[in-house]
C-alpha positions in Angstrom: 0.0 0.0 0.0 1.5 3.3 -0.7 1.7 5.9 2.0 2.8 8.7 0.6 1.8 12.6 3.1 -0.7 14.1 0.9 -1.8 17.8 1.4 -5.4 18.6 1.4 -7.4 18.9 -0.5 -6.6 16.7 -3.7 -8.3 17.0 -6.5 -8.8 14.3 -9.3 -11.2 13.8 -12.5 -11.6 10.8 -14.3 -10.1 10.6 -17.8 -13.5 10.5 -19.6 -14.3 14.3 -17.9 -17.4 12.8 -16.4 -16.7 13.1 -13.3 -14.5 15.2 -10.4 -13.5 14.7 -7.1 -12.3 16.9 -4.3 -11.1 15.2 -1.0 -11.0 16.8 1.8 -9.3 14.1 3.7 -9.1 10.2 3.6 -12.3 9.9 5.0 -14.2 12.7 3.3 -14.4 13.9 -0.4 -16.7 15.6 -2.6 -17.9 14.4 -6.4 -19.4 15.9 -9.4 -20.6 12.8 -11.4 -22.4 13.7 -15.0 -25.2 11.8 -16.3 -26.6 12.1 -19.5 -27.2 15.9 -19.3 -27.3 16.1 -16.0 -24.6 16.7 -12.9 -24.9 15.9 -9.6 -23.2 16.6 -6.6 -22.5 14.5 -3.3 -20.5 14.7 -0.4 -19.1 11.0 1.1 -18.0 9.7 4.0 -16.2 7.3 3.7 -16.9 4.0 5.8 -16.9 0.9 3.8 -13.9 -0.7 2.2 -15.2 -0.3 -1.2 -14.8 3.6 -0.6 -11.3 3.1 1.0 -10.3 1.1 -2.2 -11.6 4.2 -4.3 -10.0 6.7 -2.4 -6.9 5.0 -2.5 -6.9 4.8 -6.1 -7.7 8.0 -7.0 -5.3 9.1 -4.7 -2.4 7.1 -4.9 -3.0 4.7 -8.1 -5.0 7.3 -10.5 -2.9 7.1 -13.4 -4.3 5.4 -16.4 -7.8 6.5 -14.7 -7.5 10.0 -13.5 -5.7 12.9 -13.6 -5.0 15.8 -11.0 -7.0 19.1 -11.6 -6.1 22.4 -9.9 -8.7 23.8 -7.2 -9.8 26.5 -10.0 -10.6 23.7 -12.5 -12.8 21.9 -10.2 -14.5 25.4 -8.6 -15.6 26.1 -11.6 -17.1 23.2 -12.7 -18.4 23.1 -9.3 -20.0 26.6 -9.6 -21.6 25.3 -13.5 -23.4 22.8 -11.6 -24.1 24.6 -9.0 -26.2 27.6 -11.3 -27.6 24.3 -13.6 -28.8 23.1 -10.2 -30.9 26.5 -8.9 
């Protein structure tokens, strides 16, 4: 398992563009998922090993999957959903 310190938060999106994460620790992260023509947002805590494994992954093993994004890459997508949303 790799352990390297990680500064929060990390943010990741998947190397289709359909979705972004932002952790805000091990335990906790954010994720803009798109579907169809819609986006939704959810917050997760993470409990389950299934979650761990994914977290791990994107945070650690992500390439060939994901890809780090800077904060203002993610805030804005975050803000598109956010006015597609209201």
């Amino acid at each position: 398992m790799t352990t390297k310190a990680l500064n929060f938060p990390q943010y990741r999106r998947y190397l289709n563009g359909r979705n972004y994460f932002c952790f805000h620790s091990l335990d906790s992260f954010e994720e803009i998922r798109g579907m169809g023509s819609k986006w939704l947002m959810e917050t997760h805590i993470v409990k389950i090993l299934p979650d761990r494994n994914l977290v791990h992954d994107l945070l650690f093993d992500y390439e060939g999957i994901a890809e780090v994004i800077d904060a203002e890459t993610y805030e804005s997508i975050r803000n598109s959903v956010e006015k597609f949303n209201h």
